[in-house]
C-alpha positions in Angstrom: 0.0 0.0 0.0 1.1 3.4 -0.4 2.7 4.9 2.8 3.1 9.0 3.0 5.5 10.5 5.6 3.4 12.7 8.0 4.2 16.7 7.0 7.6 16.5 10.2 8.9 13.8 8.9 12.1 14.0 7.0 12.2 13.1 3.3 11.7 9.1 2.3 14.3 7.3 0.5 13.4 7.1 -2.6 12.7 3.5 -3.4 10.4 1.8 -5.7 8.7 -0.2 -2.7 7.4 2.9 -1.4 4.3 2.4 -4.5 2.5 -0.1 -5.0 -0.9 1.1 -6.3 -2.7 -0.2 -9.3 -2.5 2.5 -12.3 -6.0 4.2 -13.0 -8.0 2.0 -15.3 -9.2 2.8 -18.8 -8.5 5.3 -21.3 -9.2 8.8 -20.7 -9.2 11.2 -23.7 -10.8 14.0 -21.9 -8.9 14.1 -18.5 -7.9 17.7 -19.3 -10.7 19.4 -19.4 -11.7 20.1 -16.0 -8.8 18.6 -14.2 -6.7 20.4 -11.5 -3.0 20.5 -11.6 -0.4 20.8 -9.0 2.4 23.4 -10.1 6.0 21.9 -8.6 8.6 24.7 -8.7 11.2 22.2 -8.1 13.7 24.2 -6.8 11.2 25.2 -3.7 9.6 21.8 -3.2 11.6 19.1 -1.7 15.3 18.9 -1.3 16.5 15.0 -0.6 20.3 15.7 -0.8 20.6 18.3 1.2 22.3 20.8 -1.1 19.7 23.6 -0.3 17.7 22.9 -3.6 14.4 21.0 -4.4 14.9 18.1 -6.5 13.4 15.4 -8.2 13.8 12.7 -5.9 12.3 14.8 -3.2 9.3 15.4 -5.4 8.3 11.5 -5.3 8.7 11.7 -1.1 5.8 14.5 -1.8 3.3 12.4 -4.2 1.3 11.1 -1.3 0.4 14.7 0.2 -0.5 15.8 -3.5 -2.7 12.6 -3.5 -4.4 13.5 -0.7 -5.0 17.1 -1.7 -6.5 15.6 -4.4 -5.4 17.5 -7.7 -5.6 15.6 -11.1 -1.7 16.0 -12.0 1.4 17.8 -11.2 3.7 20.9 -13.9 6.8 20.3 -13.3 9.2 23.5 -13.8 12.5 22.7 -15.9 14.7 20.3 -14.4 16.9 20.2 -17.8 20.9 20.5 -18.0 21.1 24.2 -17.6 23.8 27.3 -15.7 20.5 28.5 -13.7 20.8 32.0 -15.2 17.1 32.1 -15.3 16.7 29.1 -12.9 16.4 26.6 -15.6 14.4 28.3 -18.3 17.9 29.0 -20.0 18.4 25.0 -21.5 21.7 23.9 -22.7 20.4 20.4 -23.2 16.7 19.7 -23.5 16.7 15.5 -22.8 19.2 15.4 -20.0 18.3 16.2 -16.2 20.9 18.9 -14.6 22.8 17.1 -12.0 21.5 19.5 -9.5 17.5 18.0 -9.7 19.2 14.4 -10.0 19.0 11.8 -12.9 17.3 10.4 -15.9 16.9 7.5 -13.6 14.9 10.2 -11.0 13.0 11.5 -13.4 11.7 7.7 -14.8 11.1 7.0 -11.1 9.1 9.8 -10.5 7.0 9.2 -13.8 6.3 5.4 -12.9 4.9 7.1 -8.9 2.9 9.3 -10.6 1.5 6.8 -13.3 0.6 4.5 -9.6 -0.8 6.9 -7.9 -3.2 8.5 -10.9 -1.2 11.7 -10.9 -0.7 12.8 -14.9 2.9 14.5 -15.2 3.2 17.9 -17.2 7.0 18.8 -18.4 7.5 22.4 -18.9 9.3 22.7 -22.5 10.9 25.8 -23.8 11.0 26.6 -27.0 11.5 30.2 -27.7 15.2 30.3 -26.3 18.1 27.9 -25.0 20.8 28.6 -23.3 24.4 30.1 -24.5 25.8 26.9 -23.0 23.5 25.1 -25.5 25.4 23.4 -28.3 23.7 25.3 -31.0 24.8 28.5 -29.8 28.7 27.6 -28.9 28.7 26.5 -32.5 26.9 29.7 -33.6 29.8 31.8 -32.0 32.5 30.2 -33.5 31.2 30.0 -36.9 31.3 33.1 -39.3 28.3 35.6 -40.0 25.9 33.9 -42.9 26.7 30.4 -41.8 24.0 27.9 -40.9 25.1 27.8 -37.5 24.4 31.2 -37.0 20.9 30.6 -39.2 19.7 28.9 -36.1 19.5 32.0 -34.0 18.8 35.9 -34.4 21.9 37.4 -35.4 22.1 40.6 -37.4 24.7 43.0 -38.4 24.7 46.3 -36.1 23.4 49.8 -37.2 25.6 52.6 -37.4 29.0 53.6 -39.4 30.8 50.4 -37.6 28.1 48.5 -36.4 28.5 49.9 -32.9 24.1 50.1 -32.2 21.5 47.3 -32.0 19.6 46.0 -35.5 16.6 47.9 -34.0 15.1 49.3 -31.2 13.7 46.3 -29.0 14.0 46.2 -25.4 14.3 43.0 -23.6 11.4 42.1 -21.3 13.8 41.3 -18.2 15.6 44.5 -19.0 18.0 46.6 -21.1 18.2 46.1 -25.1 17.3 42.8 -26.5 20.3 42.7 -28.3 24.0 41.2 -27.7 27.2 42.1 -30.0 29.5 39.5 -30.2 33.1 39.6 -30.7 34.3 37.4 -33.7 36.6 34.5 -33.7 39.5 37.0 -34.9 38.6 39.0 -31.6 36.9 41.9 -33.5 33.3 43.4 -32.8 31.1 41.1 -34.7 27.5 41.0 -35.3 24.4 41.3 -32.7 22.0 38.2 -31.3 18.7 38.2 -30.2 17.3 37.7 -27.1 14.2 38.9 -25.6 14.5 38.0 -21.6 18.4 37.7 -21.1 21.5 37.5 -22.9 22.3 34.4 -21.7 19.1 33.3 -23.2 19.7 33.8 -27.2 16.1 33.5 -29.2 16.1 30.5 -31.4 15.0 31.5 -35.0 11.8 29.2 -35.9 11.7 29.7 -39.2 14.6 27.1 -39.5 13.6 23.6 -40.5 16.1 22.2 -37.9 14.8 23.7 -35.2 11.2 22.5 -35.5 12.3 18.8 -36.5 14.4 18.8 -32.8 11.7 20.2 -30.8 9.6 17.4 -32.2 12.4 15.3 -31.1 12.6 16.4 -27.7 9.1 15.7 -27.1 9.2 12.4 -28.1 12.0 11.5 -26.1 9.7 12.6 -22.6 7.0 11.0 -24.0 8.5 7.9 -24.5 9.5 8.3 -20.7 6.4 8.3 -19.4 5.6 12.3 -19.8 1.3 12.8 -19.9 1.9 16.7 -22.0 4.0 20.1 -21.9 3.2 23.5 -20.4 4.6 25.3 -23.3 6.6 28.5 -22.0 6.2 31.4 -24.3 3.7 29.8 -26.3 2.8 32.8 -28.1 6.9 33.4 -29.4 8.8 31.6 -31.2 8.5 33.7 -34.8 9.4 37.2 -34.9 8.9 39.7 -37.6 10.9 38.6 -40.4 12.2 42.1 -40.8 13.2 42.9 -37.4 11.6 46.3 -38.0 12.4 48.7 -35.0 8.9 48.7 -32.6 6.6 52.2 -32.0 6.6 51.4 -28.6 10.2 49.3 -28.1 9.9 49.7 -24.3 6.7 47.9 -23.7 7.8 44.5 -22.7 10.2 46.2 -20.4 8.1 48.6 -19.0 5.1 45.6 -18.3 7.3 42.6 -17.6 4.9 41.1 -20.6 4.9 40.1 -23.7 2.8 42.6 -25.6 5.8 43.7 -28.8 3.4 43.1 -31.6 6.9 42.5 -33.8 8.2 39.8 -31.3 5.1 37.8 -30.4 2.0 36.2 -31.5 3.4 36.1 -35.3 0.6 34.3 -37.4 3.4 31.6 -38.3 3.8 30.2 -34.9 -0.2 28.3 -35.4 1.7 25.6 -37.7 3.9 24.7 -35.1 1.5 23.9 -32.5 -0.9 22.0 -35.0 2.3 19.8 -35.9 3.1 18.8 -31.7 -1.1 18.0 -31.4 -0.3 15.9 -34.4 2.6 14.4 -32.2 0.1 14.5 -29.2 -2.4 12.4 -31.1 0.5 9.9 -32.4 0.5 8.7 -28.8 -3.2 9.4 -27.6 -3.5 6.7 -30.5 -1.4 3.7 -29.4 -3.1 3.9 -25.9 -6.3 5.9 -25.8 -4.5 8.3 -23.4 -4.9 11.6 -24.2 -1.1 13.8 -23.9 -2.0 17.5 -22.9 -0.2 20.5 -25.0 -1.3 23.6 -22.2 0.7 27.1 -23.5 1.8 30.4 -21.6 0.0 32.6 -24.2 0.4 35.6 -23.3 -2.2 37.7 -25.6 -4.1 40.7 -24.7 -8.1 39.5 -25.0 -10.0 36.0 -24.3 -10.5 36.0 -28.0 -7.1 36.0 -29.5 -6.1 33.3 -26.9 -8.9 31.4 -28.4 -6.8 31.3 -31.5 -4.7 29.0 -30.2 -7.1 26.6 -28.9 -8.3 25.4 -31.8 -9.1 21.8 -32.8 -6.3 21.0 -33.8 -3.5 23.1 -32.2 -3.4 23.7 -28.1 -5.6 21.9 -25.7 -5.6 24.7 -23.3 -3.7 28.1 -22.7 -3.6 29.8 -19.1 -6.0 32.2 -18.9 -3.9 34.9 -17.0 -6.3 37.7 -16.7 -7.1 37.0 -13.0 -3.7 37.3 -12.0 -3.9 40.7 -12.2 -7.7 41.1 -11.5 -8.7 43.9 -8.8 -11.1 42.4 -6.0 -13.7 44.1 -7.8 -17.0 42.3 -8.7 -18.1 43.8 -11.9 -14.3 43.2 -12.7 -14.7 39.7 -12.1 -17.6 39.3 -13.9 -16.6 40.8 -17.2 -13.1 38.4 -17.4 -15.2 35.2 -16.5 -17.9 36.3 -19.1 -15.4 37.0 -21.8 -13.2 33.7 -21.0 -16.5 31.6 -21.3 -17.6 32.9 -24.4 -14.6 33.1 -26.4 -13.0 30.2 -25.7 -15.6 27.5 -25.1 -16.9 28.6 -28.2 -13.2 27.1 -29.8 -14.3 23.5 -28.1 -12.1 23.9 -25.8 -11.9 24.7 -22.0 -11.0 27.2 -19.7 -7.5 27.1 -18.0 -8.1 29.1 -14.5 -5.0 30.4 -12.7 -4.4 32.8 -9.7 -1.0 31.9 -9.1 2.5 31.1 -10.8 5.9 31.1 -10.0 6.0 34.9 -11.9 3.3 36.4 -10.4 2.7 38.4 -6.1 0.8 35.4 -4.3 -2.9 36.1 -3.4 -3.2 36.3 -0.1 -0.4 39.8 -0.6 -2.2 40.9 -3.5 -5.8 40.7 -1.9 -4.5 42.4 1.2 -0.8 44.2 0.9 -2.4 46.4 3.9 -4.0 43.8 6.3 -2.3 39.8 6.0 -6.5 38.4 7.4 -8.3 40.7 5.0 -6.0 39.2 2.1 -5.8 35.5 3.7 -9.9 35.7 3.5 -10.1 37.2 0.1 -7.7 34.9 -1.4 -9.7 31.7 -0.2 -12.6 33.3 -1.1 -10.9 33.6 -4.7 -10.0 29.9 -4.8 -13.2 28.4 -4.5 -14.5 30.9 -6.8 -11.8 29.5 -9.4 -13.3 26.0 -8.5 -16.0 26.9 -9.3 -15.9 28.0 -12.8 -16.2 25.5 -15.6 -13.2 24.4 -16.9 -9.7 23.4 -15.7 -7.8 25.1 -13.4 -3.7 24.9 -12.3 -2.6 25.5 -8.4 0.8 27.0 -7.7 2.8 25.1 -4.6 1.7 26.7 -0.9 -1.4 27.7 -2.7 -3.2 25.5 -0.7 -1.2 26.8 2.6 -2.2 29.9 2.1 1.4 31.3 2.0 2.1 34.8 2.1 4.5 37.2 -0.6 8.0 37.5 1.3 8.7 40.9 0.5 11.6 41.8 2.7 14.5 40.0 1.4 17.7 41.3 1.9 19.3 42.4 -1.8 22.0 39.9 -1.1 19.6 37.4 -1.4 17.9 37.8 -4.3 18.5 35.5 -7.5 16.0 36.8 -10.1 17.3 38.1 -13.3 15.2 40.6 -13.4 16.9 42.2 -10.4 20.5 41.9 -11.5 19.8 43.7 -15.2 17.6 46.7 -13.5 18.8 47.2 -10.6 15.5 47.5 -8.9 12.7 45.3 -7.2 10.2 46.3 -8.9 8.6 42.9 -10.6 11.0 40.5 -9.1 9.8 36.6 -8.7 11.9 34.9 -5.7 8.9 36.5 -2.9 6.8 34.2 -4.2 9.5 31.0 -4.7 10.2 30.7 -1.5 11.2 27.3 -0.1 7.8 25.1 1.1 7.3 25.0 4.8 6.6 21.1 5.9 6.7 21.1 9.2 9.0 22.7 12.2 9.1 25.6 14.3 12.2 27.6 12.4 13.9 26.6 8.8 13.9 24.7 6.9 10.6 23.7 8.0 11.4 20.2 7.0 12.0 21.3 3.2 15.9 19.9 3.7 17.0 16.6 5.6 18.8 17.4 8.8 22.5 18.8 8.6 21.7 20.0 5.3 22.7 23.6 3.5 20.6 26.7 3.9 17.8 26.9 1.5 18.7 28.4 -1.6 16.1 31.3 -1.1 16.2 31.9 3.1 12.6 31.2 4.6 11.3 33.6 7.0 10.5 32.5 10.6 6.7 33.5 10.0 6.3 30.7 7.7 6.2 28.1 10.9 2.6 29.8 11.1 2.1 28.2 7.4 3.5 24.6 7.6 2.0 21.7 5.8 1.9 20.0 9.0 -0.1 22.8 11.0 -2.0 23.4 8.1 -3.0 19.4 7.7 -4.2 19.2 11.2 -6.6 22.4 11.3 -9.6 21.3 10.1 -10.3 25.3 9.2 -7.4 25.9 7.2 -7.1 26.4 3.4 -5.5 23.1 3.1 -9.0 21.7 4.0 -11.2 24.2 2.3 -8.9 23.1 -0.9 -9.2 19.6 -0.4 -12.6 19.2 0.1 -13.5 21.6 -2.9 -11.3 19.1 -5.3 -13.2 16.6 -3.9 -16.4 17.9 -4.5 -15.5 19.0 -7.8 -15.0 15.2 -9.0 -18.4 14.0 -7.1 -20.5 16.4 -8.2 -21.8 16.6 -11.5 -22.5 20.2 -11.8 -19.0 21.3 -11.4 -16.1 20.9 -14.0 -16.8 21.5 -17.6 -20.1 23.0 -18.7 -21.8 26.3 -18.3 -22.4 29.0 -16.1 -26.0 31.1 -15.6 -25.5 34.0 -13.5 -27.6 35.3 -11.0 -28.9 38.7 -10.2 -27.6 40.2 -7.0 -26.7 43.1 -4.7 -23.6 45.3 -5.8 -20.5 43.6 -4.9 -21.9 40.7 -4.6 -21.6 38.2 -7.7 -23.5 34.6 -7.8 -24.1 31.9 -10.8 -25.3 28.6 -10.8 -23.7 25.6 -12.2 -25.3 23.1 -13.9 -28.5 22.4 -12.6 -28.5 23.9 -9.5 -25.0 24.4 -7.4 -25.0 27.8 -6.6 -21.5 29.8 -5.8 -21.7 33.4 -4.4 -19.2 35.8 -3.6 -19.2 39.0 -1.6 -16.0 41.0 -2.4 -17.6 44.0 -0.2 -17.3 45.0 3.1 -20.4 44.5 4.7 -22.3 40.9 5.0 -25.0 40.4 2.0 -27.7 38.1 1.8 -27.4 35.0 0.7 -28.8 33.8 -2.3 -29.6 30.5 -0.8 -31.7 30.1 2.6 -29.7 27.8 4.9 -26.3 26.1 5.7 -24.0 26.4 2.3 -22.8 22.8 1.0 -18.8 24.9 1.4 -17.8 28.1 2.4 -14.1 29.9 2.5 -14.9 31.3 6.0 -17.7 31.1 8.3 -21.2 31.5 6.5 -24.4 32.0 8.8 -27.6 31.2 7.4 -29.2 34.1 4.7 -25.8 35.6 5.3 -22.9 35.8 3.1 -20.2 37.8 5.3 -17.7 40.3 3.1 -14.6 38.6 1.6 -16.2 35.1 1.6 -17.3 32.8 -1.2 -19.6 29.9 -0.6 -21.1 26.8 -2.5 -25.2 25.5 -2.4 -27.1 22.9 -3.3 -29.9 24.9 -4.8 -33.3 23.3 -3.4 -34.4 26.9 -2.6 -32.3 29.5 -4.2 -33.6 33.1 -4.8 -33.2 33.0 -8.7 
């Protein structure tokens, strides 16, 4: 039977004894649709070596607590060969594990546990850059200007009487311009590269034959290991303008930490190469009846152009990011969830739900930067909300814990990129990738073994308020409200995919009923509200008296008797 270290314990030895559950039965073509997925930012999750850094092998000691949360599958962020510039988003070898997360051997461990236990695996692939270290690129630097190697990549000749400025005016979104010069093999001032985040992430050039044909390659090989689909980073890249034209607005990426450079993203070419991975996709879905998921980071401005993506036969799903940013504002609310549910259920496809990533301020900071309850109520209240919308929907690690931003480390400490090339905090990621809190009273909070090194990001002593442990044996806290809303939303018809009807109610108060009859309500006011149900609610983010919804609380009905 399967055996799952209490939250204080330290890490299991990884071991294949440790699982012994039968896989789920049947095919499954649809599993996608309204399942919900367990983010794993390695590097934060589990470390089993004791070098300070979440691995793979401490991920498997973890299966058991996802289990019993009850999410559908886990996203694992990169765990390829890499220098950690951009902690693992700049590859220098897509099929090989960097020695830091463990072994090719780990990884196939940790696919079989998660094929026992029902858990679907989601790689995170990334296709719009590599690393400088990549093979490609060291080959691109030593060969000469107009060479294939260099054919692979951006790289332009410089503007100006000896080349001295950029090919145009782009700015890279992490900061500074988003081009590179060179020096030659001769040691002379040679020609510019691309790169859109950092320059240690060079932008491969997609309309190369050779670089599509060994994408396609890498996804085989983690499919043939036991991967069940790809969160695609930067789904909207990958072509640029084939003039490299200078941009009316070259700042705008840099200024909004997005990708919004109408040269540099969402090029029209870029639908071919997702309609040739679903092709891949559906190679596999075909020998087994098991459907592999292609879910994209595209980043576009409206539900509608996402919805471009989705069709039949290119993504499965893109992250619908708009509530990431979404003021605790009910008439807000209602217009992203309306135009999400029109535009792309109307592709076939289904909503993809986030509040959290490993980019974004966590939700219990951004509901509240001026009172920690105020935001710790609003951001459950937020979660089951999310549950309850049709479609899928993706949790990021401590979600469920309710963790807080950390927004007081020391400059010493921090490790994002974006920091290093501005020089300011403004948009910096490590608050929110903090190490997890297991169990303890002070750090590591059972995230290392004993004896091991400090965590790679230092945990704050507040966070023994937010352990796994504590968390696990509070029948009030988030954990539970999270686990028993997953549950609900695989034993109850009305929840999942399908349709929404919304209900009329008082301002700042916004209510629709799923299917036919579960009734969800939030009040993001400040004063209680009626209900819109008489009685005890079926699940509520925070205590819920009868006829009353109470500000900052969202709540779930059977509807026998709902005021429709």
């Amino acid at each position: 039977m399967l055996t799952s270290p209490t939250p204080g314990d330290p890490p299991a030895t990884p071991g294949r004894a440790l699982l012994t559950a039968p896989p789920a039965a049947g095919p499954d073509r649809r599993w996608w649709r309204d399942a919900v997925v367990y983010q794993v930012y390695l590097r934060s999750f589990q470390d089993s070596d004791g070098d300070g850094v979440g691995d793979l092998a401490g991920v498997r000691t973890r299966l058991p607590y996802l289990k019993r949360l009850g999410v559908d599958g886990i996203w694992l962020n990169p765990f390829y060969a890499s220098p950690q510039h951009d902690h693992g988003y700049d590859v220098a070898d897509h099929c090989a594990v960097d020695p830091l997360f463990g072994s090719l051997d780990d990884f196939d461990l940790l696919a079989e546990d998660c094929r026992l236990l029902g858990l679907r695996l989601i790689l995170d692939v990334v296709p719009n850059h590599c690393s400088r270290e990549h093979p490609w690129f060291r080959a691109a630097l030593r060969a000469a200007p107009g060479s294939p190697e260099r054919a692979l990549f951006h790289f332009a000749d410089g503007r100006g009487e000896g080349g001295e400025l950029p090919p145009n005016n782009w700015r890279a979104m992490f900061g500074g311009p988003a081009w590179t010069r060179i020096r030659e093999a001769d040691g002379s001032p040679g020609q510019w590269y691309l790169h859109l985040f950092t320059p240690e992430q060079p932008d491969l050039n997609w309309r190369r034959p050779e670089v599509a044909a060994e994408f396609e390659r890498i996804l085989r090989f983690w499919l043939d290991r036991g991967a069940d689909g790809f969160r695609i980073d930067v789904a909207a890249g990958l072509f640029k303008h084939p003039e490299l034209p200078d941009s009316p607005d070259p700042e705008a990426d840099e200024r909004t930490r997005d990708s919004v450079n109408p040269l540099a993203w969402n090029q029209p070419e870029v639908h071919g190469i997702w309609r040739r991975w679903r092709a891949v996709c559906e190679e596999y879905t075909a020998r087994d009846g098991r459907q592999r998921l292609l879910v994209g980071e595209a980043s576009v401005p409206t539900a509608a152009e996402q919805a471009a993506y989705l069709r039949p036969d290119e993504l499965h799903q893109a992250f619908f990011f708009h509530l990431l940013h979404a003021p605790w504002d009910a008439a807000h609310w209602h217009r992203v969830v309306d135009d999400a549910v029109r535009d792309i259920a109307a592709t076939g496809s289904t909503v993809t739900w986030v509040l959290n990533n490993h980019d974004q301020v966590r939700t219990t900071t951004r509901f509240g930067a001026d009172d920690p309850l105020t935001g710790a109520a609003r951001a459950r209240a937020a979660a089951l909300l999310m549950l309850a919308l049709p479609g899928a929907a993706y949790l990021y690690q401590g979600e469920e814990l309710g963790l807080p931003e950390v927004e007081d480390l020391p400059d010493e400490a921090l490790t994002d990129p974006i920091y290093h090339r501005t020089g300011n905090r403004t948009g910096i990621r490590d608050g929110c990738r903090i190490p997890m809190p297991w169990s303890g009273q002070e750090p590591p909070f059972g995230f290392a073994p004993e004896g091991a090194k400090q965590p790679w990001l230092p945990q704050p002593t507040h966070f023994a308020a937010h352990t796994a442990e504590r968390a696990l044996a509070d029948t009030g806290s988030a954990w539970h409200l999270y686990r028993e809303a997953l549950h609900l939303r695989r034993v109850l018809p009305q929840l999942g995919e399908g349709t929404l009807r919304w209900i009329d109610t008082p301002p700042g108060v916004l209510a629709f009923v799923r299917g036919d009859g579960l009734i969800c309500a939030v009040n993001f006011g400040d004063e209680p509200a009626l209900a819109p149900v008489d009685g005890e609610p079926l699940l509520a983010s925070g205590p819920c008296p009868p006829c009353t919804l109470p500000a900052a609380t969202a709540a779930w009905w059977i509807a026998g008797n709902a005021k429709l």
